[in-house]
C-alpha beads as a LAMMPS data file, in Angstrom:
LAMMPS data file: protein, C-alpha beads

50 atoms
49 bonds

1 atom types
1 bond types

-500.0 500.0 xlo xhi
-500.0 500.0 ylo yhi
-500.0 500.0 zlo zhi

Masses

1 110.0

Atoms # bond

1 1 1 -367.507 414.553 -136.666
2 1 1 -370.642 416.736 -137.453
3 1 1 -370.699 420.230 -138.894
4 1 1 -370.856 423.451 -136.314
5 1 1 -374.380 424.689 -136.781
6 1 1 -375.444 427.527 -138.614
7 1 1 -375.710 430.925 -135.483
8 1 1 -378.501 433.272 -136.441
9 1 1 -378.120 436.862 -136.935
10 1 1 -380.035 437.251 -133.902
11 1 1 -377.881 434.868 -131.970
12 1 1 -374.301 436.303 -133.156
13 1 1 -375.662 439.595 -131.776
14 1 1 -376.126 438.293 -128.667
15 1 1 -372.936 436.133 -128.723
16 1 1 -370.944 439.603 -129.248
17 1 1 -372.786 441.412 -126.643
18 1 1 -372.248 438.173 -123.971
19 1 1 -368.661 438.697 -125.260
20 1 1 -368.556 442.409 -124.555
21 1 1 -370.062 442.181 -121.429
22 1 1 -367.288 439.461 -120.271
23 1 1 -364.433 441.388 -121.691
24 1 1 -365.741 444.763 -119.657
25 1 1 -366.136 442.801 -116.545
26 1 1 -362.685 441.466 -116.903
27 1 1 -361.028 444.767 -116.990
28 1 1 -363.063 446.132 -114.141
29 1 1 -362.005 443.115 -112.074
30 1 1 -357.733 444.142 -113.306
31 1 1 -358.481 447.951 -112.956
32 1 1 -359.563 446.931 -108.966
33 1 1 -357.221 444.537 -108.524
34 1 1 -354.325 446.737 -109.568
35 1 1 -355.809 449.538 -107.790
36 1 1 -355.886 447.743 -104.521
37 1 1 -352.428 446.341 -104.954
38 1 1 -351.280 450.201 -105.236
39 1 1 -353.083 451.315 -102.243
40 1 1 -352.158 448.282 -100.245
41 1 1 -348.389 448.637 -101.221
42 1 1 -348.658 452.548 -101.247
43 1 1 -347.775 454.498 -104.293
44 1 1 -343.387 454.526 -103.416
45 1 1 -343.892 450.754 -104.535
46 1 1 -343.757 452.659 -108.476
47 1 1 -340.871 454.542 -107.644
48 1 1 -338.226 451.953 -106.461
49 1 1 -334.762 451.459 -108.384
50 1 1 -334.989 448.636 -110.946

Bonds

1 1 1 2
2 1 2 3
3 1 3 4
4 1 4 5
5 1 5 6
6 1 6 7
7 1 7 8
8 1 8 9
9 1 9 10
10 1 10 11
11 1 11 12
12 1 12 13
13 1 13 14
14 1 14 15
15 1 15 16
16 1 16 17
17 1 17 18
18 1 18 19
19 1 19 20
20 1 20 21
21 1 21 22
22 1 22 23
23 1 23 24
24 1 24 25
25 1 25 26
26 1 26 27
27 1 27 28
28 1 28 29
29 1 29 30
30 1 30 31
31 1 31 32
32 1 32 33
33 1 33 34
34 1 34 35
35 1 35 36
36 1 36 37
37 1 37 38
38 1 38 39
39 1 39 40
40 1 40 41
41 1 41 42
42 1 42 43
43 1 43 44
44 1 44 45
45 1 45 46
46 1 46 47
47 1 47 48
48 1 48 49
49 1 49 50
């Protein structure tokens, strides 16, 4: 089994930012998602008995 190489400083940087990017993205797509399930269902969907 061989050894994971060494990352550069340069290419950790870019690693997080690739990683931030994909995170933010992510969150966009659930903040949409949930909004159109809201609009679709219409806003009495949050105020039903449990």
């Amino acid at each position: 089994m061989s050894a994971l190489p060494q990352l550069t400083p340069d290419e950790i940087r870019r690693r997080r930012k690739r990683s931030v990017a994909i995170a933010l993205v992510l969150a966009a797509l659930v903040a949409i998602f949930y909004a159109l399930t809201i609009a679709k269902l219409g806003p009495q969907v949050l105020n039903r008995p449990l």
